[in-house]
Structures are given as structure tokens and as C-alpha cells.
N, C-alpha and C positions, 0 to 999 in steps of 0.2 A: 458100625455098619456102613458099607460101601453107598454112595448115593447113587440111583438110577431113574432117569426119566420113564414115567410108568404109560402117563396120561397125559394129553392136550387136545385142547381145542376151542373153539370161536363160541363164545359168549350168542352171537345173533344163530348160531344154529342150532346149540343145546343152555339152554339155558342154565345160571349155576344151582339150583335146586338138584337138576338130575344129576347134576356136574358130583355134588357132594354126597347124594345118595348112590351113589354109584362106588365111590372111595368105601362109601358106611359099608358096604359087604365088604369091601376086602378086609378090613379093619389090621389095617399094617401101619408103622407108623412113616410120618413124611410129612410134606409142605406142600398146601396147591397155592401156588402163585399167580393172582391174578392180577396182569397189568393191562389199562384202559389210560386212558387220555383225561389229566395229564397224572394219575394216580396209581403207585402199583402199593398192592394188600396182598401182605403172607399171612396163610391160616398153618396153625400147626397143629399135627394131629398124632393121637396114640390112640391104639385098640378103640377106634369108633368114636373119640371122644379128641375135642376140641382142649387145647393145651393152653398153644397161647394165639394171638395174631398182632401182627404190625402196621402199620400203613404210614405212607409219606404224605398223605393229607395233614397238613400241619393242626387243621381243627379237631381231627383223631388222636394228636396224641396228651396221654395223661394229662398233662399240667394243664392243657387249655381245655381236655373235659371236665378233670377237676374246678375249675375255675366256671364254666359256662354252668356246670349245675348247683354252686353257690356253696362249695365243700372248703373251698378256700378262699380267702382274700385276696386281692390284686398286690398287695405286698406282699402275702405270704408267696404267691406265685413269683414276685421278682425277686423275694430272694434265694426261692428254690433256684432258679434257673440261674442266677449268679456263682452260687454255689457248685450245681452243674456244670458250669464253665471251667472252675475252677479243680476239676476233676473230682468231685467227692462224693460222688457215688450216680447210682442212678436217681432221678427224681422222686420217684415213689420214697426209697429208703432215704431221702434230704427229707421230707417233708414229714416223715418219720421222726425224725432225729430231731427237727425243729420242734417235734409235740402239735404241728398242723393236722396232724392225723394220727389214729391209733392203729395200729398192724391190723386188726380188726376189719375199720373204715378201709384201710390201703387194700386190702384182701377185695372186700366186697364190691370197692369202687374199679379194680381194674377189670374184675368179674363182669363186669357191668358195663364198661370197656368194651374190652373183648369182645359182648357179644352184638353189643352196636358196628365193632367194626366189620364187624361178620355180616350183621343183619343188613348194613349199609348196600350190601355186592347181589343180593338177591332183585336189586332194581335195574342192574346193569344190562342194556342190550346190543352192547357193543365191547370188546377186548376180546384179552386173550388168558387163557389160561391153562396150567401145567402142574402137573402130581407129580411129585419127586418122592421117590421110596428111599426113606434115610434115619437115622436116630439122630435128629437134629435137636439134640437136649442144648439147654442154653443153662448154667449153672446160676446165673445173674436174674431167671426168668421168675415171676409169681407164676406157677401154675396150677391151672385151675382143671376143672373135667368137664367142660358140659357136653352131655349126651350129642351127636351131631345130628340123629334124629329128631331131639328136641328143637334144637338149632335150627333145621329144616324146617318144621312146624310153624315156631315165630316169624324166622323169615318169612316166608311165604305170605301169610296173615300178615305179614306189614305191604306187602308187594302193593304197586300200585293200581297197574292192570291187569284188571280181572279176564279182560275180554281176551287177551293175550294166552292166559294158561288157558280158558277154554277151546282153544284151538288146537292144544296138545292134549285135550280129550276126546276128543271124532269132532262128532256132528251130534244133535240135537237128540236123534232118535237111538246112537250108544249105550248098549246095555251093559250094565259092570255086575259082577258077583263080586262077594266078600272070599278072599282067601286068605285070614289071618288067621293066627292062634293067639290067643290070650295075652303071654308074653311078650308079645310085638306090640301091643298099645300100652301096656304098663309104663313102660319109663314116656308114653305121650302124655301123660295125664291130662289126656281131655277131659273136660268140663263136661255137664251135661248135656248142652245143646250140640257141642263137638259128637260126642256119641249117641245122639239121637240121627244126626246123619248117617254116621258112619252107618248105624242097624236100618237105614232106611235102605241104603244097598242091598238091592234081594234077588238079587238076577232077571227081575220085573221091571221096574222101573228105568226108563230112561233116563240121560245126560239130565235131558230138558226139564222133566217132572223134579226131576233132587232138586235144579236149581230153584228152580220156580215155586214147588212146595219144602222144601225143606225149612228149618228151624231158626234161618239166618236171614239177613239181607242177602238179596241174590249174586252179591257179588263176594259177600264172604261166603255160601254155600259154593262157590264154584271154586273159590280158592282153595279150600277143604280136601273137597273132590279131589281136585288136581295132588295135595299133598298127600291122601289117600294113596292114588296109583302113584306116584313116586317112591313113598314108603311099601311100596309091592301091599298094603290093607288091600285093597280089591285091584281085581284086574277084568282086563274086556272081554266079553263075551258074546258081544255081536257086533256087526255095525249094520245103521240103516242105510239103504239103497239111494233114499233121499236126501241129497245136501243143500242144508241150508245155513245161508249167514248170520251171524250174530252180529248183532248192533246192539250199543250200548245209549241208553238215554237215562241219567240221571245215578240212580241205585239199583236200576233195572237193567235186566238184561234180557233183552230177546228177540 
């Protein structure tokens, strides 16, 4: 498949959550590239789901996450990476072959990889980045599937500022209705408190009441919210006349 630039744009004007919910409908596959200072991260993606991704943060890759969450030893890592040198494969299958790990462990830990280095870009509020439409299969690659809705989910819930996504939900007195079907939150597998929000959406309640009474700290219900209308779960139904700011003091928000 021929490669075409599909999608770009600035991390400060759309944030990457819509950036990827936005790709999840087309569900075609390709690479969004995001480069930020001094860091660039490839996500790879098929039919909606996350494949593989890269990144030149030297602390993202393999061997030194390997190593920072205690999977391996500081010799086992030197002499992966010797070996690497010495061209004999990728690290994953050295580490393999050494008996450091079981195809198992190498599965699960790049899994887990991956989605950190994914989860890492949802904090970003400056670079750039770009959708490429392409069958950019890598034959050398572990890959994995995870949902990119689910992906968007996590991220999100790690994001740091709350007070942030609520600003790309109105204002305080914004009404949302629920517009999903069933099969749109199956692969979210929200927890209970997750869907006790979501059913709080009733075309009644404002921005302000979810946050402020719903089932969470007020800055994970706003998080929620926000990953709600990005997953199109609900969308807006009014907005109030009166605007007002949100200020942030402690866990609270309002």
C-alpha cells in the first residue's frame, strides 16, 4: 500500500486523545507520528488497534524498560546490548535466546511497552504531529492489538491536567446526553464507578453537577467526562449563557 499523508497538526490546539480518536473511526491502517522536543514517538496502527510504537527516548526503549522494572539484571542487559552490537538480532529475541526471558515474559513486557510509550504522549502540550495512511508491517516486529479506544481510556486517566480537558468541555452549566449503543463500551470495560458516571449523563445534569457529584475525585470525574465526548459516549446538548472559570485547588475542582 502506497503511503499518504492523511492527518497533521499541533499537539497545543488539539490535543492527542482527539488526535487518536479521530484515526479510531477511520480504522485504516498507518503511523501517527509525533515529534516534540527533543523526542519523536511512532504509533502503529491497524483496523482501530494499536500494533506497535517506537520512540527515541533512550529510557523507552526495551532493554532499559526491561531493566528499570527489575525483569532483568544489569549483566543480563550488558550483554544483550553487546550482542546487539554485534548484529544478532533484535534485543527482545537476544534476551530470548540468553534464557533472560521466556517468549511469554518478551510478549507481555513489550505489551506493556508499547502502551507506556503511547500512554507517555497523552501529556504532551506542545509538538507536532502527522497520520500517514500505509501498511507499514515491520516482519522483525512483536505485535500486539490493543483496542485504541481502550488506549485512549488509560491515557487519558493517567493525564495530568484535569483542569485542561475541562475546558474542552464548555463551561460549568453544559448539558451532555448519552448517545452510545452497548457495543461502544464493551471493549472499554469500565469498572463500576466508570459506569456509574457514564449512566449519570441524563440530558439533565450539568458539566458541574457530574463533576462535583459523581462517583470519583473531581478530577478523575472530569477526566472521564472528557474521554466520554471524545469516544462520541455522549455528546452536548446545550450550553449555558453563563461562563465561568474553573480553578483548580488541591483534588478539587471548581
Amino acid at each position: 500500500m502506497e503511503s499518504k499523508l492523511l492527518y497533521q497538526d499541533d499537539v497545543s490546539r488539539l490535543p492527542v486523545p482527539e488526535v487518536l480518536a479521530s484515526i479510531e473511526k477511520w480504522k485504516v491502517p498507518g503511523v501517527l507520528t509525533a515529534a516534540g522536543d527533543p523526542f519523536t514517538k511512532k504509533i502503529y496502527l491497524e483496523e482501530g488497534k494499536i500494533t506497535f510504537a517506537t520512540s527515541t527516548d533512550p529510557d523507552e526503549r526495551l532493554g532499559e524498560f526491561l531493566l528499570h522494572k527489575g525483569r532483568i539484571t544489569q549483566e543480563q542487559y550488558d550483554e544483550s546490548v553487546e550482542r546487539l552490537k554485534r548484529g544478532e538480532g533484535r534485543q527482545g529475541k537476544i534476551l530470548v535466546d540468553m534464557k533472560a526471558l521466556t517468549p511469554k515474559t518478551l510478549f507481555e513486557s513489550v505489551t506493556e511497552q508499547i502502551t507506556a510509550v503511547v500512554i507517555s504522549l497523552f501529556n504532551w502540550e506542545a509538538g507536532k504531529v502527522a497520520f500517514e495512511i500505509g501498511d507499514h508491517k515491520r516482519d522483525e516486529m512483536i505485535k500486539i492489538a490493543l483496542p485504541l479506544r481502550k488506549a485512549i481510556l488509560e491515557g487519558v486517566k493517567a493525564m495530568w491536567d484535569a483542569k485542561r480537558l475541562l475546558a474542552r468541555l464548555g463551561t460549568k452549566t453544559t448539558i451532555y446526553t448519552p448517545v452510545f449503543d452497548l457495543k461502544d463500551i464493551l471493549s472499554l470495560r469500565l469498572d463500576p464507578q466508570e459506569m456509574k458516571l457514564l449512566q449519570m449523563v441524563d440530558g439533565r445534569r450539568s458539566v458541574y453537577e457530574l463533576v462535583t457529584k459523581g462517583p470519583l475525585t473531581q478530577p478523575q470525574n472530569a477526566k472521564l467526562l472528557y474521554v466520554f465526548q471524545v469516544l462520541n459516549l455522549i455528546d452536548k446538548k446545550s450550553n449555558g449563557v453563563i461562563k465561568i472559570q474553573w480553578k483548580t485547588t488541591g483534588d478539587a475542582l471548581s
